[in-house]
KEKE-3310 file (N, C-alpha, C; in steps of 0.2 Angstrom, whole numbers, plus 5000, padded with zeros to 4 digits):
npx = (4820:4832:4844:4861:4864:4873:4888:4890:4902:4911:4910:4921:4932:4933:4944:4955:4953:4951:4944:4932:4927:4915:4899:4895:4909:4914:4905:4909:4922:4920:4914:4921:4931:4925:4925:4936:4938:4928:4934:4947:4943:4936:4944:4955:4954:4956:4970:4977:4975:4978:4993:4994:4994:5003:5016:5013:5014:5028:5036:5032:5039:5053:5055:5050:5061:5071:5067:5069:5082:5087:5084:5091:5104:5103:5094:5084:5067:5063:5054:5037:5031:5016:5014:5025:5035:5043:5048:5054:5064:5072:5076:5083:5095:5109:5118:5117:5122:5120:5105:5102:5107:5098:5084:5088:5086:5072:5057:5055:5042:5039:5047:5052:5063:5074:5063:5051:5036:5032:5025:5010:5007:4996:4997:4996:5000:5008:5005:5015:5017:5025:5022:5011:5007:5004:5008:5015:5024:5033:5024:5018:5005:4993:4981:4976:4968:4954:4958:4956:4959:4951:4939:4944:4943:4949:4965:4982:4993:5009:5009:5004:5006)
npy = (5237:5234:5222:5223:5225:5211:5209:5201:5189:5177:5160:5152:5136:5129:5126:5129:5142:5143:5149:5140:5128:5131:5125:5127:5127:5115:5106:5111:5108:5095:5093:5097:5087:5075:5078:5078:5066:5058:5062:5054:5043:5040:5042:5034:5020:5021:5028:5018:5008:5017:5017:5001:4998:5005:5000:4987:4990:4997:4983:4977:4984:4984:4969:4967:4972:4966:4954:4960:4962:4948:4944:4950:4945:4931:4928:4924:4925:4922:4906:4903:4900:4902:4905:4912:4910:4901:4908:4918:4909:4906:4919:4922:4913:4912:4916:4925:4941:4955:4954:4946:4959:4967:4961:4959:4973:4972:4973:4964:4962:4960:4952:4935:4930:4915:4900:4905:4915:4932:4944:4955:4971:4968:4957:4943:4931:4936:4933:4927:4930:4925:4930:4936:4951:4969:4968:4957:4954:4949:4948:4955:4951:4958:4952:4961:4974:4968:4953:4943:4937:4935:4943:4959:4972:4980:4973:4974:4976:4975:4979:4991:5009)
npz = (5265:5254:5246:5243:5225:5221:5210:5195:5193:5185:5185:5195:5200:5214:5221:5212:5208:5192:5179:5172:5157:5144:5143:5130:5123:5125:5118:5106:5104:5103:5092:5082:5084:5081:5066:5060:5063:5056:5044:5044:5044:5034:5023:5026:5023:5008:5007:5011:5002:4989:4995:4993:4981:4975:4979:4974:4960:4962:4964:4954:4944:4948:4944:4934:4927:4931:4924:4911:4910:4913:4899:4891:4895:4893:4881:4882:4887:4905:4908:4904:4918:4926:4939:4953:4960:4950:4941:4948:4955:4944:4938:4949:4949:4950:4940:4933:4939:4938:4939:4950:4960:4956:4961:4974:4979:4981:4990:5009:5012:4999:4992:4998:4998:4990:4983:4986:4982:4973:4980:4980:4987:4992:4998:4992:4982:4964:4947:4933:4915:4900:4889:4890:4889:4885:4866:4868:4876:4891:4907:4922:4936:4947:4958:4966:4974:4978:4977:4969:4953:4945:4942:4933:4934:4943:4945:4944:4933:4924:4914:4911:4913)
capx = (4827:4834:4849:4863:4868:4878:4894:4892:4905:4912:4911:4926:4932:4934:4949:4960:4952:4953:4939:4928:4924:4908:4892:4894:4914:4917:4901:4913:4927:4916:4910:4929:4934:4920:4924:4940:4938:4924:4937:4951:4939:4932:4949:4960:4955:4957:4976:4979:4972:4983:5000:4998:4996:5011:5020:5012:5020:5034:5037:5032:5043:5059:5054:5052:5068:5077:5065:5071:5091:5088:5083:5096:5110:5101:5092:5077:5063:5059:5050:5031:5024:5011:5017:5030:5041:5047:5050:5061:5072:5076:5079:5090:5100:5117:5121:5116:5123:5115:5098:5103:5107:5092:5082:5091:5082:5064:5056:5054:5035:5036:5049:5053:5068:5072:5057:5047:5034:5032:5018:5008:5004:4988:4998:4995:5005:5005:5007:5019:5015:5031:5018:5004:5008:5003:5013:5017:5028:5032:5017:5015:4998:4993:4975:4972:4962:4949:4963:4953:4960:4946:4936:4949:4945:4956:4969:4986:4998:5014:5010:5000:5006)
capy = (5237:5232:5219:5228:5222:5208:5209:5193:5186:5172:5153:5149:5131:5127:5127:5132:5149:5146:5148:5131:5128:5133:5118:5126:5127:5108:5104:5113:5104:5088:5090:5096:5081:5073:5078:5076:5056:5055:5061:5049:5035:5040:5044:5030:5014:5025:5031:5010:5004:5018:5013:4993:4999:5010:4996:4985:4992:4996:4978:4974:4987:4979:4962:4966:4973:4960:4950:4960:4961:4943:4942:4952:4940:4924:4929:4923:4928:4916:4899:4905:4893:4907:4907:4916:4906:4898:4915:4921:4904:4906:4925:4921:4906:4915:4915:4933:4946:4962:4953:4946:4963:4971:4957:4961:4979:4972:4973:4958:4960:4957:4944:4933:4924:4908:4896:4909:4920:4939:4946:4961:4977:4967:4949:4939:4931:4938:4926:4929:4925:4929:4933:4938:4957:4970:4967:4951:4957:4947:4952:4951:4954:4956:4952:4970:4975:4962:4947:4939:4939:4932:4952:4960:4977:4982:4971:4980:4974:4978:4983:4995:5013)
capz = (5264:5246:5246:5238:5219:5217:5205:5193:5194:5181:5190:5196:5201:5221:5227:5210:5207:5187:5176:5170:5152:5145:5139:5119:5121:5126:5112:5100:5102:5104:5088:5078:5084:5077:5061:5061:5066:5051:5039:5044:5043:5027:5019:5028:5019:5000:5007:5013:4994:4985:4996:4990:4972:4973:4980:4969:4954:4961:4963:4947:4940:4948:4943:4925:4925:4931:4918:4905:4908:4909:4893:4887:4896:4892:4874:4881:4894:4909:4906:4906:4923:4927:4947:4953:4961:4948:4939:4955:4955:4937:4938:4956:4949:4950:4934:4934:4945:4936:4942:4958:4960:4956:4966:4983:4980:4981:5002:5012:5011:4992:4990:5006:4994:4984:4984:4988:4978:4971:4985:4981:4993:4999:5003:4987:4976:4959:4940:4927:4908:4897:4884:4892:4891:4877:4860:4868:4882:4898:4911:4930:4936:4952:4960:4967:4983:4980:4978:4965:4949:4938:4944:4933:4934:4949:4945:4943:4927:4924:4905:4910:4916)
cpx = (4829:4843:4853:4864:4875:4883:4892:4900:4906:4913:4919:4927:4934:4940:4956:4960:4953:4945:4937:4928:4916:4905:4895:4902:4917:4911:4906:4918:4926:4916:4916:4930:4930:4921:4928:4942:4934:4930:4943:4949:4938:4937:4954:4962:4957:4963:4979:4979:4979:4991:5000:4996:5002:5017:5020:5018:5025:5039:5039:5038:5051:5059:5056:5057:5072:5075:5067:5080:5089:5089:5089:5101:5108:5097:5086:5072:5063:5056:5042:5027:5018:5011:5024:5036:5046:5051:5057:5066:5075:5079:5087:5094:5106:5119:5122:5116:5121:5110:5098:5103:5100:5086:5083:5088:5074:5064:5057:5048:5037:5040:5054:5064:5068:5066:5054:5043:5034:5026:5017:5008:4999:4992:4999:4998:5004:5008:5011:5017:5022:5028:5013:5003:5006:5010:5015:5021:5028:5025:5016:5011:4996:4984:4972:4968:4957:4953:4958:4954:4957:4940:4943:4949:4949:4963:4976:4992:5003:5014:5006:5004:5002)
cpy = (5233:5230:5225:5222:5219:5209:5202:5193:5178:5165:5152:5143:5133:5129:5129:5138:5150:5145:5142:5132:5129:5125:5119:5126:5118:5106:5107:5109:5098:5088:5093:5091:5075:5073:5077:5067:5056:5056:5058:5042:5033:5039:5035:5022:5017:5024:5021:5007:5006:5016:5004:4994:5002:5003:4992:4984:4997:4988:4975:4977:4986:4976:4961:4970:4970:4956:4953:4960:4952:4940:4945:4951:4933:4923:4927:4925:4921:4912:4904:4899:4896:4907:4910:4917:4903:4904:4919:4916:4906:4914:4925:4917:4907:4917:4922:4938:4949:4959:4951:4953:4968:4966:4958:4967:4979:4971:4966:4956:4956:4950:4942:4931:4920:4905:4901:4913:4924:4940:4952:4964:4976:4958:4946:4938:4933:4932:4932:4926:4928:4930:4936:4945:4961:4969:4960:4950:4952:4952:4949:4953:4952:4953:4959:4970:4968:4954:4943:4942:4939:4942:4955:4970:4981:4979:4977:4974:4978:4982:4989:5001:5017)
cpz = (5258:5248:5241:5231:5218:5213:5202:5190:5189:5185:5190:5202:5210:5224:5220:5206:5197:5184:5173:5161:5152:5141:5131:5118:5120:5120:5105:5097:5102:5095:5082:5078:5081:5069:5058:5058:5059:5047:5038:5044:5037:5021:5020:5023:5008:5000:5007:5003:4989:4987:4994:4983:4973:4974:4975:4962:4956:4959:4958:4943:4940:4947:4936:4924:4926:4926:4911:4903:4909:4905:4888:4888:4891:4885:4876:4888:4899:4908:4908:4911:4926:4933:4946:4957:4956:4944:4944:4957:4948:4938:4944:4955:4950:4944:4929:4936:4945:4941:4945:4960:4959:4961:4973:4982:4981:4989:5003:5011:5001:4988:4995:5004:4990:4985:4985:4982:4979:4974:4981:4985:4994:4999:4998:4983:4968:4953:4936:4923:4905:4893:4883:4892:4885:4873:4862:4874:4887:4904:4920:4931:4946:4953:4962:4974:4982:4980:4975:4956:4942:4936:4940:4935:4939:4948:4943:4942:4927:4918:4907:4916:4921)
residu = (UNK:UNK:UNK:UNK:UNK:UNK:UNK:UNK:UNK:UNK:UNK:UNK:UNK:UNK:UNK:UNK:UNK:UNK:UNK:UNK:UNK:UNK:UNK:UNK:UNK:UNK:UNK:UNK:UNK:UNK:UNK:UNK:UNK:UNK:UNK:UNK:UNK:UNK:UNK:UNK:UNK:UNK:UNK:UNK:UNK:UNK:UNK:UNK:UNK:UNK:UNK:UNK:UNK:UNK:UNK:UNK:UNK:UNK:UNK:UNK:UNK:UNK:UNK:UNK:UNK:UNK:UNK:UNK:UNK:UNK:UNK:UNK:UNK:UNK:UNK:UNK:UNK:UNK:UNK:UNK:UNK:UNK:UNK:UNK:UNK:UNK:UNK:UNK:UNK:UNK:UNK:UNK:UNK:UNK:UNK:UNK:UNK:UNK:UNK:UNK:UNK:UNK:UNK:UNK:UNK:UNK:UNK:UNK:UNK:UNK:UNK:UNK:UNK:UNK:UNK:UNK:UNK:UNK:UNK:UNK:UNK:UNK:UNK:UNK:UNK:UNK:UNK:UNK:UNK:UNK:UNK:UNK:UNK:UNK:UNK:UNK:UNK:UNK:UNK:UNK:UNK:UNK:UNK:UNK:UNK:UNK:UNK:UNK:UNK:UNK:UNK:UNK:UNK:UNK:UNK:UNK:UNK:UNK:UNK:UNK:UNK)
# end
C-alpha cells in the first residue's frame, strides 16, 4: 500500500495562518541594513566637519562686516589684541548701530554676547589680527577641526574664500 502524495504546502505560522519569512530573506535585509549603518558612519563625521566650517565662515563673514562698517564709521579697524573679546566690546559699544545690528544676526553658539568670545563651529574661540590678513586686511582665524592653531592646515581664515 503507497501513502497517497502530499501537497507541499508553504509553512504557515500557528495560530495566524500567515506565511514566515525565509533564512536568505531576513539575511538580506540583515545585510542592507548593514550597509546602510556602514555608510552613515563612514559619511557622518565628513557631514559634522563640513557643517562647522560652513558655520565657521559664516561667522567670520558677519564679523568682518561689522569689522569693516566699523571702519568705515570710525576711519579705523579695531585695536589689534589677537582675542576676540576684545574685538566684540569694541565693535558692540553702542556707538554703532549698523554693527550692533549686524552683530544681533550672529547664533548664540557663536557669540554668547559682551564680554564674551567669537566661537567657531567646533566650540573654540577664534583670534583677530587687524593686519593679519592678505594685503594687510583685518583677519579672523579659526582653529579648525583639530582646535589647534599652530597645525594650520585645516584652519579656516576669513581671507580666504
Amino acid at each position: 500500500m503507497t501513502m497517497p502524495d502530499r501537497e507541499k504546502k508553504p509553512f504557515k505560522g500557528p495560530a495566524t495562518g500567515q506565511r514566515a519569512f525565509t533564512m536568505v530573506e531576513l539575511l538580506t535585509v540583515l545585510l542592507i541594513l548593514g550597509i546602510v549603518l556602514a555608510l552613515v558612519v563612514g559619511i557622518g563625521p565628513r557631514i559634522m566637519k563640513d557643517a562647522a566650517t560652513a558655520q565657521t565662515s559664516s561667522t567670520q563673514g558677519v564679523a568682518m562686516d561689522a569689522v569693516q562698517r566699523y571702519k568705515e564709521l570710525k576711519g579705523s579697524y579695531p585695536a589689534d589684541s589677537g582675542d576676540t573679546v576684545s574685538l566684540m566690546n569694541a565693535l558692540n559699544d553702542g556707538s554703532a548701530p549698523d554693527v550692533v545690528k549686524l552683530l544681533r544676526t550672529l547664533s548664540r553658539d557663536s557669540w554668547a554676547g559682551p564680554n564674551q568670545p567669537l566661537r567657531d563651529g567646533w566650540g573654540k574661540e577664534m583670534r583677530y589680527f587687524a593686519q593679519g590678513g592678505l594685503g594687510g586686511q583685518p583677519l579672523l582665524e579659526s582653529a579648525g577641526p583639530d582646535r589647534d592653531f599652530n597645525l594650520t592646515a585645516d584652519n579656516v581664515r576669513s581671507d580666504k574664500g
